[in-house]
C-alpha positions in Angstrom: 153.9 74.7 95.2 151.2 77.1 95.9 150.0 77.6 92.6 150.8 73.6 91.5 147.8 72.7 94.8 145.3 75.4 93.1 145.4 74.3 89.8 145.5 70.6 91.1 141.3 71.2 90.7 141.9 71.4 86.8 145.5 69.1 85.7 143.9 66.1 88.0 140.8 65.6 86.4 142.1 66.3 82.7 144.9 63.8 83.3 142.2 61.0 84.8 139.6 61.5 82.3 140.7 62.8 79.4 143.9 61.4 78.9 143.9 58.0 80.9 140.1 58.3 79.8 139.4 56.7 83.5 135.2 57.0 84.1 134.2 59.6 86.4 133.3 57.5 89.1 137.4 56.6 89.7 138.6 59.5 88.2 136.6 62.8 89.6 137.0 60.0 93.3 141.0 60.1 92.6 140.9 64.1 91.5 139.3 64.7 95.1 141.6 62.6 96.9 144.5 64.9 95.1 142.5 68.4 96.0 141.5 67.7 99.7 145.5 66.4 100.1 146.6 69.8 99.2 143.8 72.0 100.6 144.6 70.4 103.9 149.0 70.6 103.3 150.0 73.4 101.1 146.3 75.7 101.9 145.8 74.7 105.7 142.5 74.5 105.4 141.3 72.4 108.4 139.7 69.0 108.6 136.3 70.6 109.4 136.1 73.0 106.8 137.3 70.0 104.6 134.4 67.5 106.1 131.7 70.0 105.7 132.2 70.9 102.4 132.4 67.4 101.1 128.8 67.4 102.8 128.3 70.2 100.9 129.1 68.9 97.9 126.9 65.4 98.5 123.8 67.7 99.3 124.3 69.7 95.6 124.5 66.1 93.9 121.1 65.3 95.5 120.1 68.2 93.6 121.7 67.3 90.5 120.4 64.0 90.3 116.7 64.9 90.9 117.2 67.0 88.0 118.8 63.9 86.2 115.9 61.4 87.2 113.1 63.9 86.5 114.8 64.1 82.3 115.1 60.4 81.9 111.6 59.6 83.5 109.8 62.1 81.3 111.6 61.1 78.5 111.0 57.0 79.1 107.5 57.9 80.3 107.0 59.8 76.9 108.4 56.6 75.4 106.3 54.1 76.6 102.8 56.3 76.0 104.4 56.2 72.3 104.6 60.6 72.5 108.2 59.9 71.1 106.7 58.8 68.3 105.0 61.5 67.5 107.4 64.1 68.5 110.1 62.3 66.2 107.4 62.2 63.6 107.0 66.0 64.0 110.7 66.8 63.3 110.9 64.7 60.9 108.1 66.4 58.9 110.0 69.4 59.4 113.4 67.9 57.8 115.0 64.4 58.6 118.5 65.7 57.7 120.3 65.2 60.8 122.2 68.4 60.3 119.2 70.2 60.6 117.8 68.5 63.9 120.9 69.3 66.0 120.4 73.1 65.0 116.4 72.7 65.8 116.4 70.2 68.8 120.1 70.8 70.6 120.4 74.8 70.0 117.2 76.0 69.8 115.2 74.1 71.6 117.7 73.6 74.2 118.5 77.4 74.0 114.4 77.7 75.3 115.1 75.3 78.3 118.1 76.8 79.2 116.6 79.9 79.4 113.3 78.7 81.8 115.3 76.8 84.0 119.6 76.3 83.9 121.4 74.3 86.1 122.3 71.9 83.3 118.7 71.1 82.5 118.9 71.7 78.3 121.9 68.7 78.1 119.6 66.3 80.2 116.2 66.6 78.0 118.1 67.2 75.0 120.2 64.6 74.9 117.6 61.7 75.2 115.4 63.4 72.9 118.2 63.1 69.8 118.8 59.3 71.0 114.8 58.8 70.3 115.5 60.7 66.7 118.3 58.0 66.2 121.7 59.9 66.8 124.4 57.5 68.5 124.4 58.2 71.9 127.7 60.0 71.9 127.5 62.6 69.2 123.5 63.1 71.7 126.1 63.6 74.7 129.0 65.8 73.1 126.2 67.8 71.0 123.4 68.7 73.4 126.9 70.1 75.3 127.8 72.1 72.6 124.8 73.4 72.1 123.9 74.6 75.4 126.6 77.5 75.6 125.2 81.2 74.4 121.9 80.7 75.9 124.1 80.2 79.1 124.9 83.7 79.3 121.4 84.5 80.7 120.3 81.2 81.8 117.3 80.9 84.2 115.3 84.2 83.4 118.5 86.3 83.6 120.8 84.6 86.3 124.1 84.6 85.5 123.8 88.4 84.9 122.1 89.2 88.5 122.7 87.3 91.0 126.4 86.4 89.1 127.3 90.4 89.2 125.5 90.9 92.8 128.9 91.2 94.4 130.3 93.8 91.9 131.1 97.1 92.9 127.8 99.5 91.9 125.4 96.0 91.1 122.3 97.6 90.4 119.5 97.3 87.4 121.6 99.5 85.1 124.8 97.5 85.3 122.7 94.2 84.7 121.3 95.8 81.4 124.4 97.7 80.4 126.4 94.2 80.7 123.5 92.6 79.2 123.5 94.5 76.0 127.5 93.8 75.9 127.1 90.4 76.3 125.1 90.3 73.0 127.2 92.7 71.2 130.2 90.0 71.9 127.9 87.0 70.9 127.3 88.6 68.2 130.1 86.4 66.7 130.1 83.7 68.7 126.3 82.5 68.5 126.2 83.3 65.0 128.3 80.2 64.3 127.5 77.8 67.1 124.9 76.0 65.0 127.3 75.4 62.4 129.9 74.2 65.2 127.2 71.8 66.0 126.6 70.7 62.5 130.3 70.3 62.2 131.0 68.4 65.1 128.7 65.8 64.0 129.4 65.2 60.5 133.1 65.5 61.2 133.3 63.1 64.4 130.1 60.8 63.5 129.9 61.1 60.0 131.0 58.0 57.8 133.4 60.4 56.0 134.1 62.0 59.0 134.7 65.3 56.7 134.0 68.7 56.2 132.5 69.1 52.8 128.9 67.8 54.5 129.4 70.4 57.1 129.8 73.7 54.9 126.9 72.3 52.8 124.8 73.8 55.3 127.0 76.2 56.4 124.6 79.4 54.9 121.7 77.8 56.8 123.4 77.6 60.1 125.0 81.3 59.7 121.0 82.3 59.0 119.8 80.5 62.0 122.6 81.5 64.2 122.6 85.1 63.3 118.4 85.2 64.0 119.2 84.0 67.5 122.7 86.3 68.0 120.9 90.0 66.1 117.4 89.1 68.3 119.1 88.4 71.6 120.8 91.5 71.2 117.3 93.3 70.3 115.6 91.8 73.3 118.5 92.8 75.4 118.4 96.3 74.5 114.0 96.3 74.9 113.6 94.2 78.2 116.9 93.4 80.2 118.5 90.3 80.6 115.5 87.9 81.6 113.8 86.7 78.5 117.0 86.7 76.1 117.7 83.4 76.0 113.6 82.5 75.9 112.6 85.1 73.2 115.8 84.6 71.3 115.0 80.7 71.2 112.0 81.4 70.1 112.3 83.6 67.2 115.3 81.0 66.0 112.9 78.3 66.1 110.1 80.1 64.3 113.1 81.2 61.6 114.5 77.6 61.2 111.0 75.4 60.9 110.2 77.8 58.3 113.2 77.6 56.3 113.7 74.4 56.8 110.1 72.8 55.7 110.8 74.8 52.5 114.2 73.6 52.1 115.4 77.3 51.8 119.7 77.1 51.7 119.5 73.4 52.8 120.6 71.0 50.9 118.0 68.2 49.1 120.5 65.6 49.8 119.3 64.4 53.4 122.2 63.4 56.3 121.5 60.4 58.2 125.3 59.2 58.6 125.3 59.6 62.4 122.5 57.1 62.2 122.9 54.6 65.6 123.3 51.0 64.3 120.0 49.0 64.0 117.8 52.0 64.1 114.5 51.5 63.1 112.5 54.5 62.2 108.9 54.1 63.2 107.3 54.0 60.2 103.4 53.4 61.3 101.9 56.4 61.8 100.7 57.7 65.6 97.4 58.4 66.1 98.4 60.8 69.0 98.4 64.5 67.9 100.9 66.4 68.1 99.8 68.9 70.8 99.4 66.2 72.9 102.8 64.7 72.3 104.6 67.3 73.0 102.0 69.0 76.0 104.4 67.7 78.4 107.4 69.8 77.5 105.2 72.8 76.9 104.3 72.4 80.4 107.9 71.9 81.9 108.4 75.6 80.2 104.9 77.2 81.7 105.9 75.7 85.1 109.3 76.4 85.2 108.6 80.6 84.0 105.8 80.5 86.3 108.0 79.6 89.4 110.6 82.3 88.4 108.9 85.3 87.3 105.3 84.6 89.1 105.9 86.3 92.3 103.5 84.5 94.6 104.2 80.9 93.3 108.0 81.8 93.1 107.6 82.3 97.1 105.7 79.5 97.4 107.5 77.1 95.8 111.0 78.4 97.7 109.2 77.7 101.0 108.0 74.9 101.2 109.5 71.9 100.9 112.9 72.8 101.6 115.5 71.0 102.5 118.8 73.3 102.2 121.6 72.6 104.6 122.8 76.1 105.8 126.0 76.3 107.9 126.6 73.0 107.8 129.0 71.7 110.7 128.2 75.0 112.1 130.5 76.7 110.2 129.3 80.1 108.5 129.1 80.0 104.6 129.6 76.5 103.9 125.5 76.0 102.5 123.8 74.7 100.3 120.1 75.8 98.8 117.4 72.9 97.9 113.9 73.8 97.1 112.4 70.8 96.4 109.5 72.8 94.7 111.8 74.7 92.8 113.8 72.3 91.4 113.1 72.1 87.7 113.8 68.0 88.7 110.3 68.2 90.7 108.7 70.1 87.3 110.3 67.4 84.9 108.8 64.6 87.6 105.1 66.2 87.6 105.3 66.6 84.0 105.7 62.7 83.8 103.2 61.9 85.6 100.8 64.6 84.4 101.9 63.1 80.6 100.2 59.6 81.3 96.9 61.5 82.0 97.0 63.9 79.0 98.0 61.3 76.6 94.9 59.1 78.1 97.4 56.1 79.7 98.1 53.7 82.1 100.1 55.2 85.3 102.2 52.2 84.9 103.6 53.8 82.0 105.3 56.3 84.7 106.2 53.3 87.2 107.7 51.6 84.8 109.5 54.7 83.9 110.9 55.2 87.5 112.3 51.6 87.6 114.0 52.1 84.5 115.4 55.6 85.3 116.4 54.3 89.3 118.3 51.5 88.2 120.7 53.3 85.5 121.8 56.4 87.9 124.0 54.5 90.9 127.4 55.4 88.9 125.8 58.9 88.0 125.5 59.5 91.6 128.6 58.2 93.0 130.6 60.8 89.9 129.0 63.7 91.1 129.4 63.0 94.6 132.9 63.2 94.4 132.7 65.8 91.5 130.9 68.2 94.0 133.4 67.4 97.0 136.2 69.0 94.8 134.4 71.4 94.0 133.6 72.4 97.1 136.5 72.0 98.7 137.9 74.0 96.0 135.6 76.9 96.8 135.9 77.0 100.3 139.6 76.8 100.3 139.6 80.3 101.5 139.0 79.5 104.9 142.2 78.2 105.7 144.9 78.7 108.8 147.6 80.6 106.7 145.9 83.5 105.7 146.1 82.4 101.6 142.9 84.3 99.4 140.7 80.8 98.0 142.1 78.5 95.3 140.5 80.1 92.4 141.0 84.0 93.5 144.6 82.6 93.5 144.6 81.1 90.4 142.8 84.6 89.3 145.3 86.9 90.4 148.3 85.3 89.2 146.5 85.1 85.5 145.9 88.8 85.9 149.3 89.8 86.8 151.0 87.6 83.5 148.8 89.2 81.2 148.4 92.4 81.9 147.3 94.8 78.8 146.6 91.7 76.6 143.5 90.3 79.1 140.7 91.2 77.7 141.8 87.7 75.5 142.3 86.1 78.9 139.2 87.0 80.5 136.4 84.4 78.8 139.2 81.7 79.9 139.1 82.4 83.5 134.7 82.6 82.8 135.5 79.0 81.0 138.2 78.1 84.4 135.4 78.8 86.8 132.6 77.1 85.0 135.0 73.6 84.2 135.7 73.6 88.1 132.1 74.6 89.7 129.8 73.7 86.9 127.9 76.9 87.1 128.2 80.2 84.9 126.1 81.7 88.0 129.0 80.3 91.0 131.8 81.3 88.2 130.9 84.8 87.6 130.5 85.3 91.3 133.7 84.3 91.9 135.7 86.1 89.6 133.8 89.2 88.3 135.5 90.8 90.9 138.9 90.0 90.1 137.6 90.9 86.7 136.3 94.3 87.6 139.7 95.0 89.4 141.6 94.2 86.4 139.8 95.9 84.3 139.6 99.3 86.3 143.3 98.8 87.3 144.1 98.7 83.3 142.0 101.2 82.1 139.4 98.9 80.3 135.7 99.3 79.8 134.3 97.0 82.9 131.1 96.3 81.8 132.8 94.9 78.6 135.5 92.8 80.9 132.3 91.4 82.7 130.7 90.6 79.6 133.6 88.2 78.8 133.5 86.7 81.8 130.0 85.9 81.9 130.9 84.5 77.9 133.1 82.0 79.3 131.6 80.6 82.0 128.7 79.9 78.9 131.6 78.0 77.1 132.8 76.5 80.0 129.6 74.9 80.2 130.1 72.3 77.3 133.4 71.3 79.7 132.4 71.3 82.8 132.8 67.8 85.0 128.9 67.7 86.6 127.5 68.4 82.9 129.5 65.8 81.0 128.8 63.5 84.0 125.0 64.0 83.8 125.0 64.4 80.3 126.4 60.8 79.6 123.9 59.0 82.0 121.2 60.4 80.8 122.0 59.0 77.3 123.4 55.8 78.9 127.0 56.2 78.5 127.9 56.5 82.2 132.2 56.3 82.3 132.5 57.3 79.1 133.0 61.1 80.3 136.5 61.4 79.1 135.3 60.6 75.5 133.3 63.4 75.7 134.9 66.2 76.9 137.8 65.3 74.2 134.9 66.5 71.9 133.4 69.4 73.5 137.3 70.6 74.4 137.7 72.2 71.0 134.3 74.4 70.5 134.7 75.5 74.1 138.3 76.9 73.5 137.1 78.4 70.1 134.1 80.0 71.3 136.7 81.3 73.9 138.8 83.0 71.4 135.4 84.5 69.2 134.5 86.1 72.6 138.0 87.2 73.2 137.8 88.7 70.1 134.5 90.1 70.1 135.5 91.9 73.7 138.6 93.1 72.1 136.6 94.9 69.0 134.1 96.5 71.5 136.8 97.7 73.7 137.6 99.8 70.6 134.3 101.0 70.2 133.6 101.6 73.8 
């Protein structure tokens, strides 16, 4: 029964959204009902604890949502100053085969948000930026998940790696790097075929053939662009540490990719447009806007949001003032929960808007008008992650309980560990990908198991910084799963309760990119 109420956080919501295919709002409400009922009978954990982490959890989906409102009111700003436009125009010039602008817009540039600011961000620009391209709304959703899974590994200037291995045994500098470089000696397989997972995805599931043979057509392109980003992640590892990887990575990807793609080097001269949404219109008029200025906005987002995390005095600035965190809420130790308004890349993405309509030389109704729009689609949004966050929550504080039982997950953790023994080096992205589906953070995953992970690891003999690596890998993967990401996800591309949908799509790259980095861990164990 024990083990049945900790893994109630995981069967509940697959069996309400993915196979009843309920929306979020009822389903994640029903999946919290479920946890709190057994937290409270089988864990003991008392009604207070219970109350203030579903505080807790209402607090962090404040922070979510300003992080939600501040994508879709750039985005709509940058749509009605016509910027879209001219960004669309600009990829277009670079290739209109859809195949390619899922590597280029979801991976790459996604990978480059990821890596300035986290916390979901790259899924909630990235997704409304391939709607204005033309993609349906759901292959948008499932592939701006995807996409936004190696670049996880080091997220917000390095985040998942420091402050996710803070609580490690010997955390200093030298593990960070040391697990760094491992982590890019794993990806080494998996990132090198994530673009072509992407490409994959949508020809297979959006495609009008819904086959394979468009897929491998660019499958020589996709192994180019992903081995760039995997071989220079792992460079930029090895020079700097685990800060810029994800940035610098990005970046070299993207130069690799326009170039090859404007010259049409191993892509095909047969252009995709099958996942085309129904009555698109390309806009064929040219803008008069440049394209500097188009995309100034976004170039900004990335200055701001570096500037705030590796800027020293405008990092403490920015964390405090304006701060609205709820620490020891209900007076009870622990139970917290950290908002810097200033600090929030929500707050970057809103003063982006409004500095957009000034740039581009328009009316500042262009960013009222945005707001109404943006205000009036995100009720359902809100109410999802509200009980999304509860769970959590209440999942992640079910350690203080009355009958002396370790938390939920270190539960689940342990009794993983003791099944698989020799063999977990396989096991250990899964419990990454575990933590990341249930909390919706690589950064809360790897903080919860790494040591459990280190344990196991120095218990059977294995290298540990190899064993952490793997579990930072999978809470990346579990990224394209995880209930607060599909839930923001579809309402930024307007297809709030169709989460379920969704995460029947991103299901099948998470678990594979599980297995590559069970496999890559397994071939560096040899090595190391």
């Amino acid at each position: 029964m024990v083990l049945l109420a900790s893994l109630s956080a995981i069967i509940a919501p697959f069996i309400f959204l993915v196979l009843l295919r309920m929306p979020a709002v009822k389903g994640m409400f029903y999946s919290a009902i479920i946890v709190i009922l057994f937290a409270f009978s089988v864990w003991g954990v008392e009604g207070n604890v219970i109350f203030a982490s579903i505080l807790q959890g209402s607090h962090k989906a404040l922070t979510i949502l300003l992080i939600l409102f501040g994508a879709m009111v750039l985005l709509d700003t940058l749509r009605n100053t016509g910027a879209v436009n001219r960004i669309n125009q600009g990829f277009r010039s670079i290739s209109s085969d859809m195949r390619v602008q899922v590597v280029i817009v979801a991976f790459l540039f996604g990978s480059l948000i990821e890596g300035a600011a986290g916390f979901g961000t790259p899924a909630a620009v990235t997704g409304p930026l391939m709607v204005a391209l033309g993609f349906t709304p759901m292959a948008a959703a499932a592939i701006a998940l995807i996409a936004d899974s190696s670049a996880v590994s080091f997220g917000a200037v390095g985040t998942p790696v420091q402050v996710g291995l803070s609580n490690v045994p010997g955390a200093n500098e030298a593990l960070f790097q040391s697990v760094g470089v491992k982590i890019t000696l794993i990806d080494l397989i998996g990132a090198t075929f994530v673009p072509f997972i992407l490409v994959f995805v949508l020809t297979f599931f959006f495609g009008k053939n819904k086959g394979m043979k468009e897929a491998f057509q660019l499958l020589p392109w996709t192994l180019l662009i992903g081995a760039t980003y995997s071989v220079s992640a792992f460079a930029y590892a090895y020079l700097f540490g685990p800060e810029f990887v994800s940035i610098l990575a990005a970046l070299t990807g993207l130069i690799v990719a326009t170039l090859t793609a404007k010259r049409g080097f191993l892509i095909p001269e047969d252009k995709w447009v099958d996942a085309l949404k129904e009555g698109y219109q390309e806009e064929t008029e040219k803008s008069e806007m440049g394209l500097f200025t188009a995309w100034s906005p976004y170039l900004i987002v990335v200055v701001l949001l570096l500037a705030t995390r590796i800027i020293e005095p405008v990092k403490a600035f920015t964390l405090k003032y304006v701060d609205l965190s709820w620490n020891g809420i209900l007076g009870i130790e622990g139970i917290d929960s950290a908002w810097q308004v200033l600090y929030s890349p929500g707050t970057i993405l809103v003063g982006s808007a409004i500095l957009a309509v000034f740039i581009q030389r328009k009316s500042i109704r262009n960013f009222t008008k945005a707001s109404k729009q943006t205000l009036g689609g995100m009720k359902n949004a809100g109410l999802a992650l509200v009980s999304t966050l509860a769970l959590v929550q209440v999942f992640t504080n079910s350690g203080l309980n009355a009958n002396d039982l370790v938390s939920m997950p270190q539960h689940i953790a342990e009794t993983l560990a003791a099944g698989f023994g020799s063999m977990w080096i396989f096991v250990a992205p899964f419990l990454g990908e575990l933590g990341s589906f249930i909390t919706g953070s690589a950064t809360v995953s790897t903080l919860t198991f790494s040591p459990v992970q280190y344990s196991i690891a120095a218990q059977t003999g294995m290298n540990t910084d190899v064993v952490l690596a793997s579990q930072i890998m999978g809470s990346s993967a579990g990224n394209m799963i995880c209930v607060h990401n599909v839930v923001a996800a579809t309402a930024v591309v307007g297809l709030t309760g169709k989460e379920g949908d969704i995460i029947r799509k991103t299901i099948g790259p998470a678990l594979l990119y599980g297995v590559l980095a069970g496999i890559g861990g397994f071939i560096l164990l040899m090595i190391f």
